[in-house]
C-alpha positions as a printed NumPy array, in Angstrom:
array([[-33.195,   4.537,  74.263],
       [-33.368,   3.139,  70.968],
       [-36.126,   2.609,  68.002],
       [-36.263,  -1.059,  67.261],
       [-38.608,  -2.926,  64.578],
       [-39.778,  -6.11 ,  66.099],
       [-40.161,  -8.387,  63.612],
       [-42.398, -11.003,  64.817],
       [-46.318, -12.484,  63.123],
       [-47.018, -14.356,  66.486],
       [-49.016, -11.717,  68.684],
       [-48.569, -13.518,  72.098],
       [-44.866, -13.396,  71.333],
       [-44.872,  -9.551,  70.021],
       [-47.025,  -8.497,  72.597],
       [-44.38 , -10.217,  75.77 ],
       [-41.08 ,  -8.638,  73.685],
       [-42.827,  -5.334,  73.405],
       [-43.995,  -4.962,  76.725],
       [-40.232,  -5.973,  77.707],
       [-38.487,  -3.754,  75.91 ],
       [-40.682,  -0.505,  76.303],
       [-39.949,  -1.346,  80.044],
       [-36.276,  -0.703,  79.003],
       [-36.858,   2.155,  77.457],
       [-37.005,   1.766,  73.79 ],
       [-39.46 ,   2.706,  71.465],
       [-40.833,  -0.269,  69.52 ],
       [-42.356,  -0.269,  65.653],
       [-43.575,  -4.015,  65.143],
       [-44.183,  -6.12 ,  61.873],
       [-45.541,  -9.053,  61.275],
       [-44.497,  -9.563,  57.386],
       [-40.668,  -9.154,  55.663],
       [-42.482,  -6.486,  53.041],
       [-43.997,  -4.573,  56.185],
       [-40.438,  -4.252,  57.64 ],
       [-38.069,  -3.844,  54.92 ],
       [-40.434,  -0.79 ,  54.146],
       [-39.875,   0.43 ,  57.742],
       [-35.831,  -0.544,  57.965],
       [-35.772,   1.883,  54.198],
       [-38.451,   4.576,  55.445],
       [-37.758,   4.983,  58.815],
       [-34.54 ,   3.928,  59.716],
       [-34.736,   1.916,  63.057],
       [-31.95 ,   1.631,  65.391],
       [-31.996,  -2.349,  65.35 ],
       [-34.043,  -5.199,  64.073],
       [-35.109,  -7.644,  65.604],
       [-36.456, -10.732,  63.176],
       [-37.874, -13.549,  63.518],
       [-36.814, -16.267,  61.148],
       [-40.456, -17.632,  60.852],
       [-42.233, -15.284,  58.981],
       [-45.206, -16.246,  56.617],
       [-44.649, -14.185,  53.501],
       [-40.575, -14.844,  52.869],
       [-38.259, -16.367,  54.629],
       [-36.258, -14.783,  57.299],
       [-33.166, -15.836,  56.11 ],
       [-34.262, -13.972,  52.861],
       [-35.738, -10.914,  54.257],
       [-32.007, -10.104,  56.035],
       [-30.772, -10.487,  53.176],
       [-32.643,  -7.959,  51.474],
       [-32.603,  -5.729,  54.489],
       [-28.442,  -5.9  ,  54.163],
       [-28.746,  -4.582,  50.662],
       [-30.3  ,  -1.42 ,  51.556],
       [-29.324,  -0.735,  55.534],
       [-26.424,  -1.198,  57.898],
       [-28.72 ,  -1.285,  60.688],
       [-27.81 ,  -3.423,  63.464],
       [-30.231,  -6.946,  63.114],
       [-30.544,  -9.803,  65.609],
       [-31.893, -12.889,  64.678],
       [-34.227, -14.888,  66.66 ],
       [-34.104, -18.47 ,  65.683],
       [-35.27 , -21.935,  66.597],
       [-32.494, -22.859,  64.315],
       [-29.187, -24.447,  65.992],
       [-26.913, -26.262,  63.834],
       [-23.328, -25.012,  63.623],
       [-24.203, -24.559,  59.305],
       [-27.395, -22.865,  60.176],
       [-25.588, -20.045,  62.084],
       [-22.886, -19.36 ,  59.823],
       [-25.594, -18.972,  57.039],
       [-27.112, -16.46 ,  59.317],
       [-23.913, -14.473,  59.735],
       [-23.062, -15.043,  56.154],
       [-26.327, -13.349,  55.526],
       [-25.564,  -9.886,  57.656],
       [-26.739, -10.873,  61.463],
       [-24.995,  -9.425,  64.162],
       [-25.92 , -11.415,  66.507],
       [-28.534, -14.111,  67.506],
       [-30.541, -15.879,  70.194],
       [-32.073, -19.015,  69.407],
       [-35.883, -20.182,  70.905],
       [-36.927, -20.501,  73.631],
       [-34.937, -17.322,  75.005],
       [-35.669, -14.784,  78.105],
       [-36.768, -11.433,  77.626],
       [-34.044, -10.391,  79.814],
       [-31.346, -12.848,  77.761],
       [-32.473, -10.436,  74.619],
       [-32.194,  -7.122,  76.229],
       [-28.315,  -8.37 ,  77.096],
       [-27.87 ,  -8.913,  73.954],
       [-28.886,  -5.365,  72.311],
       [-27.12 ,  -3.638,  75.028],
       [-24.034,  -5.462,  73.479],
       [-24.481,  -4.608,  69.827],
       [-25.593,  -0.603,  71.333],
       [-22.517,  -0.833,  72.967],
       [-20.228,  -2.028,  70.04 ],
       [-21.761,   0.587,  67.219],
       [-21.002,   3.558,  69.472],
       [-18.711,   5.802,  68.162],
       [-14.801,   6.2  ,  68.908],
       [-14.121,   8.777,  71.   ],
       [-12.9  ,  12.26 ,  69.209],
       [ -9.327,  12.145,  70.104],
       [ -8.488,   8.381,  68.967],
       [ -6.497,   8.893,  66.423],
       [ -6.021,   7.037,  62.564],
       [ -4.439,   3.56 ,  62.834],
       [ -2.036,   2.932,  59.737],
       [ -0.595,  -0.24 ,  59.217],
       [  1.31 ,   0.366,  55.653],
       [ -0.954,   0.849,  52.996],
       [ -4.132,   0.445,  55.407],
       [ -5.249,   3.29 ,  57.456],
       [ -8.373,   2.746,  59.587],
       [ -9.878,   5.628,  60.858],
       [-12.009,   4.725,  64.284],
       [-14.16 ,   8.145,  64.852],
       [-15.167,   8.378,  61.518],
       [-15.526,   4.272,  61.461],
       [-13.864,   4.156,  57.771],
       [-11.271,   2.148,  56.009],
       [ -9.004,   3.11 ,  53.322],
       [ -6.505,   0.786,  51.725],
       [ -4.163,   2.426,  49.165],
       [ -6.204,   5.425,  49.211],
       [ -9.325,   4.154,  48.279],
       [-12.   ,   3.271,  50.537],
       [-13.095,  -0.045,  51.822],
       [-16.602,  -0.63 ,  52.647],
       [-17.15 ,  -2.822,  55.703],
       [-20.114,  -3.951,  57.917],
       [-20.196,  -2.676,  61.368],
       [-19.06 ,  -6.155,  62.28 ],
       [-16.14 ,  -6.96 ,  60.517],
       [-14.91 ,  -3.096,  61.305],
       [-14.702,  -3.366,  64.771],
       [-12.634,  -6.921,  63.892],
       [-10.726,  -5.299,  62.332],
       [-10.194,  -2.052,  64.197],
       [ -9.564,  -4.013,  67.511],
       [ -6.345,  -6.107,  65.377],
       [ -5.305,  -2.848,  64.562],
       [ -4.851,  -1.097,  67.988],
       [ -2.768,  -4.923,  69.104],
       [ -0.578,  -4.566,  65.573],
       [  1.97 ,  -7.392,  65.627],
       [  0.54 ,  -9.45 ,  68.498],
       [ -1.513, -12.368,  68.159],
       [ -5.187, -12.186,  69.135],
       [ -6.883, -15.607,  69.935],
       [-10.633, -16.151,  68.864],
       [-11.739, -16.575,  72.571],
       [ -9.771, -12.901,  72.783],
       [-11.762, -11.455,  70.236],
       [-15.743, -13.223,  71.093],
       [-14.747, -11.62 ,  74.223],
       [-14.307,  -7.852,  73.546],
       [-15.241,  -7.447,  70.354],
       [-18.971,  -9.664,  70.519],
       [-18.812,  -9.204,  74.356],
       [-19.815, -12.643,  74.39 ],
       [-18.306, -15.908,  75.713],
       [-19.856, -19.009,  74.166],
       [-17.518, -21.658,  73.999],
       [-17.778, -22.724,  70.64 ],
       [-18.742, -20.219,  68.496],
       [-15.209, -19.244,  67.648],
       [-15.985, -20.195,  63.649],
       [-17.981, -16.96 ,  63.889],
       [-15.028, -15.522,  64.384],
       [-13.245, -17.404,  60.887],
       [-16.204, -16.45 ,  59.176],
       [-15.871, -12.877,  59.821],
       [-11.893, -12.705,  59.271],
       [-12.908, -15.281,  56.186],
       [-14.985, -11.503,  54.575],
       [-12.295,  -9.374,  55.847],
       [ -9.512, -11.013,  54.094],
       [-11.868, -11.043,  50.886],
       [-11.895,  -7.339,  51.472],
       [ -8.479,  -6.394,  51.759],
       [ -7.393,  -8.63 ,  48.538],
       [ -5.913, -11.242,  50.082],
       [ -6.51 , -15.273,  51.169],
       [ -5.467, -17.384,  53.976],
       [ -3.382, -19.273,  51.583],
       [ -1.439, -15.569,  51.025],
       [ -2.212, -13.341,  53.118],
       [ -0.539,  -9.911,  53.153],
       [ -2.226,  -8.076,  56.346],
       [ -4.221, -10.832,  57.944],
       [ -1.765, -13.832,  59.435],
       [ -3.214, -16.478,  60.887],
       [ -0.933, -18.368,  63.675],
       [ -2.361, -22.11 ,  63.953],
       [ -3.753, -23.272,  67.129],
       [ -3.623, -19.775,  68.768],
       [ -5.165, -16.507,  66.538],
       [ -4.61 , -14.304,  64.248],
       [ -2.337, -10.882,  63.838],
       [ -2.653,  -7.498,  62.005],
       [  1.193,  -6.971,  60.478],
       [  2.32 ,  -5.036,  57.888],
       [  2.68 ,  -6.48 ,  54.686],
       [  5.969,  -8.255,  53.984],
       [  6.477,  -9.071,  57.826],
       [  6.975, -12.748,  58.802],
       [  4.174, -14.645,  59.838],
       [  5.502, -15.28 ,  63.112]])
Protein backbone atom coordinates (compact mmCIF):
# COMPACT_ATOMS: atom_id res chain seq x y z
CA UNK A 1 0.00 0.00 0.00
CA UNK A 2 1.21 3.26 -0.85
CA UNK A 3 0.13 7.17 -0.33
CA UNK A 4 -0.13 8.71 -3.74
CA UNK A 5 -1.16 12.49 -4.64
CA UNK A 6 -3.32 12.39 -7.67
CA UNK A 7 -2.79 15.24 -9.43
CA UNK A 8 -5.65 15.75 -11.63
CA UNK A 9 -8.47 19.27 -11.96
CA UNK A 10 -10.91 17.07 -14.08
CA UNK A 11 -13.34 15.42 -11.40
CA UNK A 12 -14.79 12.66 -13.71
CA UNK A 13 -11.18 11.69 -14.31
CA UNK A 14 -10.06 11.96 -10.41
CA UNK A 15 -13.01 10.42 -9.28
CA UNK A 16 -12.42 6.89 -11.97
CA UNK A 17 -8.35 6.91 -10.89
CA UNK A 18 -9.31 7.17 -7.27
CA UNK A 19 -11.84 4.70 -7.12
CA UNK A 20 -9.15 2.44 -9.07
CA UNK A 21 -6.49 2.74 -7.06
CA UNK A 22 -8.16 2.62 -3.49
CA UNK A 23 -9.39 -0.77 -4.99
CA UNK A 24 -5.61 -1.61 -5.04
CA UNK A 25 -5.01 -0.65 -1.94
CA UNK A 26 -3.47 2.70 -1.76
CA UNK A 27 -4.40 5.58 0.01
CA UNK A 28 -5.07 8.54 -2.28
CA UNK A 29 -4.59 12.58 -1.40
CA UNK A 30 -5.91 14.40 -4.67
CA UNK A 31 -5.18 17.99 -6.11
CA UNK A 32 -6.47 19.77 -8.56
CA UNK A 33 -3.80 22.82 -8.73
CA UNK A 34 0.40 22.56 -8.94
CA UNK A 35 0.40 25.03 -5.60
CA UNK A 36 -2.14 22.52 -3.86
CA UNK A 37 0.32 19.63 -4.54
CA UNK A 38 3.72 20.88 -4.29
CA UNK A 39 2.42 21.89 -0.71
CA UNK A 40 1.38 18.23 -0.16
CA UNK A 41 4.68 16.50 -2.03
CA UNK A 42 6.82 19.21 0.83
CA UNK A 43 4.25 18.68 3.84
CA UNK A 44 3.33 15.35 3.61
CA UNK A 45 5.58 13.40 1.75
CA UNK A 46 3.57 11.03 -0.61
CA UNK A 47 4.87 7.85 -1.83
CA UNK A 48 4.32 8.81 -5.66
CA UNK A 49 2.76 11.46 -7.78
CA UNK A 50 0.79 11.14 -10.12
CA UNK A 51 0.34 14.54 -12.46
CA UNK A 52 -1.43 15.50 -14.91
CA UNK A 53 0.25 17.72 -17.43
CA UNK A 54 -2.97 19.87 -17.90
CA UNK A 55 -3.33 21.74 -14.98
CA UNK A 56 -4.94 25.31 -14.92
CA UNK A 57 -2.72 27.32 -12.61
CA UNK A 58 1.04 26.25 -14.06
CA UNK A 59 2.04 24.05 -16.29
CA UNK A 60 2.74 20.50 -15.58
CA UNK A 61 5.86 20.43 -17.12
CA UNK A 62 6.67 23.31 -14.62
CA UNK A 63 5.13 22.04 -11.54
CA UNK A 64 7.66 18.69 -11.83
CA UNK A 65 10.03 20.73 -12.07
CA UNK A 66 9.53 22.46 -8.98
CA UNK A 67 8.45 19.30 -7.26
CA UNK A 68 12.21 17.82 -8.30
CA UNK A 69 13.76 20.70 -6.47
CA UNK A 70 12.40 19.89 -3.20
CA UNK A 71 11.48 15.84 -3.31
CA UNK A 72 12.84 12.62 -4.74
CA UNK A 73 9.51 11.21 -4.70
CA UNK A 74 8.72 8.88 -7.36
CA UNK A 75 6.31 11.03 -10.17
CA UNK A 76 4.49 9.64 -13.21
CA UNK A 77 3.34 11.74 -15.76
CA UNK A 78 0.11 11.48 -17.45
CA UNK A 79 0.20 13.09 -20.80
CA UNK A 80 -1.71 13.58 -24.01
CA UNK A 81 1.67 14.57 -25.20
CA UNK A 82 3.56 12.04 -27.70
CA UNK A 83 6.32 13.34 -29.65
CA UNK A 84 9.71 11.68 -29.21
CA UNK A 85 11.03 15.72 -27.97
CA UNK A 86 8.06 15.97 -25.75
CA UNK A 87 9.11 12.88 -23.70
CA UNK A 88 12.63 13.52 -23.32
CA UNK A 89 11.62 17.04 -21.95
CA UNK A 90 9.56 15.14 -19.51
CA UNK A 91 12.42 12.94 -18.36
CA UNK A 92 14.76 15.82 -18.60
CA UNK A 93 12.43 17.40 -16.15
CA UNK A 94 12.56 14.43 -13.28
CA UNK A 95 9.61 11.84 -14.50
CA UNK A 96 10.06 8.40 -13.87
CA UNK A 97 7.89 7.21 -15.92
CA UNK A 98 4.78 8.09 -18.08
CA UNK A 99 1.53 7.02 -19.72
CA UNK A 100 0.15 9.08 -22.29
CA UNK A 101 -4.03 9.70 -22.79
CA UNK A 102 -6.27 7.85 -23.25
CA UNK A 103 -4.75 5.06 -20.81
CA UNK A 104 -6.51 2.10 -18.64
CA UNK A 105 -6.81 2.24 -15.09
CA UNK A 106 -5.32 -1.09 -15.00
CA UNK A 107 -2.32 0.09 -17.68
CA UNK A 108 -1.51 2.77 -14.66
CA UNK A 109 -1.59 0.49 -11.75
CA UNK A 110 1.23 -1.67 -13.93
CA UNK A 111 3.02 1.00 -14.12
CA UNK A 112 3.37 2.07 -10.24
CA UNK A 113 3.87 -1.45 -9.34
CA UNK A 114 7.05 -1.03 -11.57
CA UNK A 115 8.48 2.15 -10.13
CA UNK A 116 7.33 0.41 -6.23
CA UNK A 117 9.22 -2.29 -7.36
CA UNK A 118 12.44 -0.47 -8.61
CA UNK A 119 12.77 2.07 -5.35
CA UNK A 120 12.76 -0.90 -2.97
CA UNK A 121 15.68 -1.26 -1.13
CA UNK A 122 18.79 -3.70 -1.72
CA UNK A 123 18.74 -6.40 0.33
CA UNK A 124 21.11 -6.16 3.67
CA UNK A 125 23.79 -8.47 2.64
CA UNK A 126 24.56 -6.99 -1.02
CA UNK A 127 27.56 -5.75 -0.61
CA UNK A 128 29.55 -2.18 -1.96
CA UNK A 129 30.34 -2.31 -5.71
CA UNK A 130 33.81 -0.51 -6.41
CA UNK A 131 34.89 0.03 -9.72
CA UNK A 132 38.31 2.17 -9.05
CA UNK A 133 37.65 5.36 -7.71
CA UNK A 134 33.69 4.73 -7.74
CA UNK A 135 32.12 2.79 -5.03
CA UNK A 136 28.32 2.41 -5.16
CA UNK A 137 26.79 1.31 -2.23
CA UNK A 138 23.21 -0.55 -3.11
CA UNK A 139 21.51 -0.89 0.59
CA UNK A 140 22.23 2.41 1.50
CA UNK A 141 21.40 3.54 -2.37
CA UNK A 142 24.57 6.06 -2.33
CA UNK A 143 27.40 6.93 -4.60
CA UNK A 144 30.76 8.07 -3.79
CA UNK A 145 33.39 8.90 -6.36
CA UNK A 146 36.85 9.74 -4.94
CA UNK A 147 35.44 9.91 -1.60
CA UNK A 148 32.99 12.36 -2.01
CA UNK A 149 29.48 11.76 -2.58
CA UNK A 150 27.48 11.87 -5.72
CA UNK A 151 23.95 12.80 -5.62
CA UNK A 152 21.75 10.87 -8.05
CA UNK A 153 17.97 10.49 -8.79
CA UNK A 154 16.45 7.23 -8.03
CA UNK A 155 16.56 6.73 -11.76
CA UNK A 156 19.83 7.18 -12.94
CA UNK A 157 21.04 5.08 -9.59
CA UNK A 158 19.56 2.03 -10.39
CA UNK A 159 21.31 2.70 -14.15
CA UNK A 160 23.92 2.87 -12.79
CA UNK A 161 23.94 0.27 -10.04
CA UNK A 162 22.67 -2.45 -12.53
CA UNK A 163 26.21 -1.51 -14.97
CA UNK A 164 27.93 -1.99 -11.94
CA UNK A 165 26.95 -5.57 -10.83
CA UNK A 166 27.74 -6.58 -15.14
CA UNK A 167 31.35 -4.54 -14.79
CA UNK A 168 33.18 -5.05 -18.09
CA UNK A 169 30.31 -6.47 -20.16
CA UNK A 170 28.29 -4.62 -22.47
CA UNK A 171 24.65 -3.91 -21.62
CA UNK A 172 22.34 -3.10 -24.66
CA UNK A 173 19.50 -0.41 -24.20
CA UNK A 174 16.74 -3.07 -24.89
CA UNK A 175 18.84 -4.94 -21.81
CA UNK A 176 18.49 -2.18 -19.61
CA UNK A 177 14.38 -0.80 -20.56
CA UNK A 178 13.99 -4.32 -19.67
CA UNK A 179 15.19 -4.78 -16.04
CA UNK A 180 15.93 -1.68 -14.99
CA UNK A 181 12.30 0.30 -16.33
CA UNK A 182 10.70 -3.22 -16.46
CA UNK A 183 9.35 -2.03 -19.56
CA UNK A 184 9.62 -3.10 -23.23
CA UNK A 185 8.58 -0.38 -25.66
CA UNK A 186 10.35 -0.65 -28.71
CA UNK A 187 11.56 2.63 -29.21
CA UNK A 188 12.06 4.36 -26.28
CA UNK A 189 15.67 3.34 -26.00
CA UNK A 190 16.74 7.38 -26.19
CA UNK A 191 15.32 7.30 -22.66
CA UNK A 192 17.85 5.26 -21.99
CA UNK A 193 20.80 7.96 -23.71
CA UNK A 194 19.15 10.52 -21.90
CA UNK A 195 19.61 9.01 -18.61
CA UNK A 196 23.36 7.72 -19.25
CA UNK A 197 23.58 11.43 -21.08
CA UNK A 198 23.02 12.88 -16.75
CA UNK A 199 25.06 10.12 -15.47
CA UNK A 200 28.09 10.81 -17.42
CA UNK A 201 27.54 14.64 -16.47
CA UNK A 202 27.73 13.30 -12.98
CA UNK A 203 30.70 11.35 -12.86
CA UNK A 204 32.87 14.19 -14.81
CA UNK A 205 33.09 12.80 -17.87
CA UNK A 206 31.52 13.02 -21.78
CA UNK A 207 30.84 10.60 -24.44
CA UNK A 208 33.53 12.21 -26.39
CA UNK A 209 35.98 11.01 -23.17
CA UNK A 210 34.62 9.02 -21.14
CA UNK A 211 36.51 7.48 -18.21
CA UNK A 212 33.78 5.02 -16.51
CA UNK A 213 30.93 5.12 -18.95
CA UNK A 214 31.98 3.43 -22.60
CA UNK A 215 29.68 3.39 -25.04
CA UNK A 216 30.11 0.40 -27.76
CA UNK A 217 28.24 1.63 -31.09
CA UNK A 218 25.38 -0.27 -32.35
CA UNK A 219 25.19 -2.55 -29.24
CA UNK A 220 25.32 -0.68 -25.43
CA UNK A 221 27.17 0.58 -23.11
CA UNK A 222 29.80 -0.83 -20.25
CA UNK A 223 30.83 0.14 -16.65
CA UNK A 224 34.97 -0.32 -16.78
CA UNK A 225 37.43 1.01 -14.80
CA UNK A 226 39.06 3.97 -15.83
CA UNK A 227 42.02 3.56 -18.17
CA UNK A 228 40.56 0.17 -19.61
CA UNK A 229 40.05 -0.06 -23.40
CA UNK A 230 36.86 0.68 -24.76
CA UNK A 231 36.40 -2.61 -26.13
Amino acid sequence: MAMILLVEDDRIVAAALTRALVDAGHVVRGAAQAVDALRIVNDDRPDLVILDLGLPDIDGADALRMMRSVSDVPVIVATARRSEVDIINLLNAGADDYVTKPFSSGHLLARIAAVQRRGRPAPAEVPSITVGPLVIDPQRREVRLDGAPIRLTRREFDVLAYLAGRVGRVVSRRELLAQVWQQDRIGEEQTIDVHISWLRRKLGETAARPRFLHTVRGVGVKLVEPGEPRG
